[in-house]
C-alpha positions in Angstrom: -1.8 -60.5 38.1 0.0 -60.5 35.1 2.0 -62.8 33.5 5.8 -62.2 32.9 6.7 -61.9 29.4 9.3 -64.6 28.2 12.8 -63.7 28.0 12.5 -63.3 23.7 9.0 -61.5 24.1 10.1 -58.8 26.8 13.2 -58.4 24.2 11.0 -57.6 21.4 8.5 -55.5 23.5 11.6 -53.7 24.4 12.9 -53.4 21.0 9.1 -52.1 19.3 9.5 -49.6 22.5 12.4 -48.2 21.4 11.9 -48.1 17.5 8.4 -46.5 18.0 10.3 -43.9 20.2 13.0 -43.1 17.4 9.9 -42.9 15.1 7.9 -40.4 16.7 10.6 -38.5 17.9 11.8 -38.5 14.1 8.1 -36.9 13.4 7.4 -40.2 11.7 3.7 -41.1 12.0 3.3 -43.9 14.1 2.6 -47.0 11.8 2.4 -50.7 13.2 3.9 -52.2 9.6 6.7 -49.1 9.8 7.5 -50.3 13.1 8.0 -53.9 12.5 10.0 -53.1 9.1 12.4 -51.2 11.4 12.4 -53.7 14.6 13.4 -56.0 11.9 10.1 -58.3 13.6 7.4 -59.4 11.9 4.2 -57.7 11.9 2.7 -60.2 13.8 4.8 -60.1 16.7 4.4 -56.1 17.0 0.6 -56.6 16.8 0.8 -59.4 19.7 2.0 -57.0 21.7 0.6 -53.3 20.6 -2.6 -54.1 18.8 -3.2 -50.5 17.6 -0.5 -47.6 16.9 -2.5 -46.1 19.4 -1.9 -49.0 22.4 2.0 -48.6 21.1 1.7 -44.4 21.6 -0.2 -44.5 24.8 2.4 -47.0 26.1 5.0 -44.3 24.8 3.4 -41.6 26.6 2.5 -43.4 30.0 6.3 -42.5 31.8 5.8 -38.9 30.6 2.0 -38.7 32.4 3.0 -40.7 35.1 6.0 -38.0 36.3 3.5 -34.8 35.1 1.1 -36.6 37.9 3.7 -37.7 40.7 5.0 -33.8 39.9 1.5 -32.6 40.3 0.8 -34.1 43.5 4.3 -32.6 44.6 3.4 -28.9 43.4 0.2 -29.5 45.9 2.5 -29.9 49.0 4.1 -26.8 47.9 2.9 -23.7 50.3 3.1 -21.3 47.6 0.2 -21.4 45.4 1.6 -19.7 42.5 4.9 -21.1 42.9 3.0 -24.9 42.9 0.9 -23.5 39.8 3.9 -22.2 37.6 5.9 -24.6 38.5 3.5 -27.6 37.1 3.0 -25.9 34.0 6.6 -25.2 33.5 7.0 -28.9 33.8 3.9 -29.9 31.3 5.1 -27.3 28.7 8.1 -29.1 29.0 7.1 -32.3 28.8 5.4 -31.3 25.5 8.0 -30.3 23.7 10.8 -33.4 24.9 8.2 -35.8 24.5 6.2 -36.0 21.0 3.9 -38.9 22.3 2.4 -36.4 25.0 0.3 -34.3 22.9 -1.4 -36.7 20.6 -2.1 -38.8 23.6 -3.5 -35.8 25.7 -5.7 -34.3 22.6 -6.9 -38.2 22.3 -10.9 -38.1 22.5 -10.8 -41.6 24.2 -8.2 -44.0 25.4 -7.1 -47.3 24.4 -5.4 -48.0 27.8 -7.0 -48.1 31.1 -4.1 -47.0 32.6 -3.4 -43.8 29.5 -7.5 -42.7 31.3 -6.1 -43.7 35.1 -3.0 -40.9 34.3 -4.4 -38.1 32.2 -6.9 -37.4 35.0 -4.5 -37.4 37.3 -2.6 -34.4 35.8 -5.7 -33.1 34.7 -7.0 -33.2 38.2 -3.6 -32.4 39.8 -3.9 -28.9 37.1 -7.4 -28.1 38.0 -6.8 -28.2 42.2 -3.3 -26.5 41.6 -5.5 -23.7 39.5 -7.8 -23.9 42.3 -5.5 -23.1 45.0 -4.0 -20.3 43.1 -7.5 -18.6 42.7 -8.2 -19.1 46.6 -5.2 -17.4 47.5 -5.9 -14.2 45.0 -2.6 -15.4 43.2 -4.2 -15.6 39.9 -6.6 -13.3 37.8 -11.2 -14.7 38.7 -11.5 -15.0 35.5 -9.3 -18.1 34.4 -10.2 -21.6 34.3 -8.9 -24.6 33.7 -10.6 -25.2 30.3 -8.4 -21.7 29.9 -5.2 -23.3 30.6 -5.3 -26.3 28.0 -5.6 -24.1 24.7 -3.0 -21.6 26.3 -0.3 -24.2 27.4 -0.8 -26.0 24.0 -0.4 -22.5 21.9 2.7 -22.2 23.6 4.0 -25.2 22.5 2.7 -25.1 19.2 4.4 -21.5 18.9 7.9 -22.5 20.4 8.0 -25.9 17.9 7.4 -23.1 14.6 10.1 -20.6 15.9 12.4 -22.7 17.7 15.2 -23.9 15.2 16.5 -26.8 17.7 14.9 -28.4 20.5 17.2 -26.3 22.9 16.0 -23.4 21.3 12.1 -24.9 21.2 12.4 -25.1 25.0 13.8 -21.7 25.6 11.4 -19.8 23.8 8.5 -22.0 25.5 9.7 -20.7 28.9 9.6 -17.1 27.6 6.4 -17.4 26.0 5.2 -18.8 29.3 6.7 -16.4 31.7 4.6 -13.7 29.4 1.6 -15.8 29.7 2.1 -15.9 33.5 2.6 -12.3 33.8 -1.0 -11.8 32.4 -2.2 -14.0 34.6 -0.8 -13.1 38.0 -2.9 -10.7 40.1 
């Protein structure tokens, strides 16, 4: 059990939070000194609470996996197989381009938090038993795997972040480029 955070300590949690969220959603590496500067706290108190940039970016990311996980366990109910399958990788292509803590996180060799390792395989596995289903049901070409669909989804990204000029745009042209990559894979 943990213990609550004072009343001055939550605020500053809360407030490191937030100005590590502006940062990297600025495309401003994520720096523990850069971060205090900005909280207007002292470097101390940011490393009390965060005691690497990549505690603070995991904690950034962990909302993002946990609803990519809670969404992939609600594709699985779903009694289309394709539609589960597309569906969940609408949403995680999504969630890659609204969310710039996702991908470092993801591409991350190791974790920092137990919790960052208790989520990533949880959309990981959600991914492969979604893929799964979708090859038992002849929805989606033999050939395919799930080491297949991480370079694939991530190429997509990458390509709708260069040619997207806003993040409107960024997320429109992911959906197209996805569609296309779906149309090759559906049998």
């Amino acid at each position: 059990m943990t213990t609550p955070l004072r009343k001055d300590a939550a605020r500053n949690w809360e407030r490191i939070v937030a100005v590590a969220r502006e940062l990297i959603d600025d495309g401003t590496p994520l720096q523990l000194n850069d971060v205090a500067r900005h909280a207007g706290l002292g470097v101390g108190t940011v490393y009390r609470h965060f005691p690497t940039a990549e505690a603070l970016m995991e904690t950034l990311a962990s909302a993002c996996l946990a609803e990519l996980a809670a969404h992939g366990e609600q594709a699985l109910a779903d009694d289309d197989p394709w539609r589960a399958l597309t569906g969940f990788l609408s949403r995680t292509v999504q969630a890659q381009l609204t969310d710039a803590s996702l991908a470092p996180v993801m591409a991350a060799p190791t974790d920092t938090l137990p919790r960052t390792t208790e989520l990533k395989a949880a959309v990981w596995s959600a991914g492969e038993r979604l893929l799964a289903r979708a090859h038992h049901a002849g929805a989606v070409r033999a050939d395919v795997t799930s080491d297949d669909m991480v370079p694939l989804m991530c190429g997509i990204a990458y390509a709708a972040t260069l040619h997207g000029s806003s993040p409107t745009a960024r997320v429109r042209a992911a959906h197209h480029y996805l569609t296309v990559l779906l149309e090759g894979l559906h049998v």
